[in-house]
C-alpha positions, 0 to 999 in steps of 0.5 A: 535442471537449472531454470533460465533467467527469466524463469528465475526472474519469474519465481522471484516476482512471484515471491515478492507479489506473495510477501506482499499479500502475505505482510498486509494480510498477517502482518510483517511479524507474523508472517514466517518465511516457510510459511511463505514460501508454502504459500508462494508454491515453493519450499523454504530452503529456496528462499536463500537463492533469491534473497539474502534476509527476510528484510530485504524481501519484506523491502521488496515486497513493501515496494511492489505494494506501494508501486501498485497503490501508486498505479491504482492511484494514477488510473483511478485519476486518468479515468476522470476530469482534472477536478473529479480526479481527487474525489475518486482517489479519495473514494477509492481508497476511504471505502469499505471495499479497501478496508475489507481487502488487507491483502490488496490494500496499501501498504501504509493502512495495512502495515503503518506501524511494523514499516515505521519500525523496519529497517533502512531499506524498508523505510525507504521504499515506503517513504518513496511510495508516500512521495509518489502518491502525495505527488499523484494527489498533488496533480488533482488538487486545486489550490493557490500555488504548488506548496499549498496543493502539496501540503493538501495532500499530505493532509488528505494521505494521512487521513486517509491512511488513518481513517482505513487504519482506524476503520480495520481496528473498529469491530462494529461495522456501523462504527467502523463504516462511520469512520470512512464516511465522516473521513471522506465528507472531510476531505471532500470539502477540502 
């Protein structure tokens, strides 16, 4: 019996959520497709009927991921005042509840150096998905004028792509936690 569109829709987005667990936690590299498609509930031969390379769903799957950092970004920001909004972005994401959970996490901490290094179509949803967050930051940014509230941002994103990258590399705990702390007292100042 085939499956409707929106059924096959459905199995598609359930793929592309499961690869974007799957890559944060393991990795891109690591992460085989039968491996994946098990972990998704499906076999591997079902694969080829919804996408045509490993590549485009890892380029799929990075957009979904950095489309929900983005959202989490956003209502972490609307749930607060103007000027509190960068602080609880900021706290949000350079924390131990970010670093401990890999495979809900972004992207750009999880996977910076293998997206650095993926293809084209890859890169490009990455890219877009740091646009759209400096953007979110931008908002709640106080500054002189609009270039220099984006260039904050941009320096607050990176670091705190960083300190979470950082964090996760460090096996003392202490150690590690004192790279998000001292990250965010930064950034707190700005």
């Amino acid at each position: 019996m085939r499956k409707s569109k929106e059924e096959t829709a459905e199995t598609r987005r359930h793929i592309i959520d499961t690869a974007a667990k799957e890559f944060r936690l393991n990795g891109i590299q690591a992460t085989g497709l039968a491996a994946l498609m098990s972990k998704a509930g499906l076999t591997h031969g079902g694969f080829y009927r919804h996408f045509e390379s490993k590549e485009q769903l890892v380029a799929e799957a990075c957009a979904a991921g950095m489309t929900h950092i983005v959202d989490v970004f956003e209502n972490t920001a609307r749930r607060c005042s103007d000027e509190g909004g960068y602080q609880a972005m900021v706290e949000r994401y350079v924390s131990t509840a970010h670093r401990d959970n890999a495979s809900g996490g972004c992207p750009l901490a999880g996977l910076g150096s293998e997206l650095a290094r993926a293809d084209t179509d890859t890169r490009a949803a990455a890219s877009r998905g740091f646009n759209e967050l400096v953007e979110v930051m931008t908002a709640h940014i106080r500054a002189e004028s609009d270039a220099q509230a984006r260039s904050r941002a941009v320096f607050a994103l990176a670091a705190m792509i960083g300190a979470v990258t950082v964090s996760r590399i460090i096996e003392d705990e202490q150690a590690s936690t004192a790279v998000l702390d001292d990250v965010k007292r930064h950034l707190d100042a700005m």
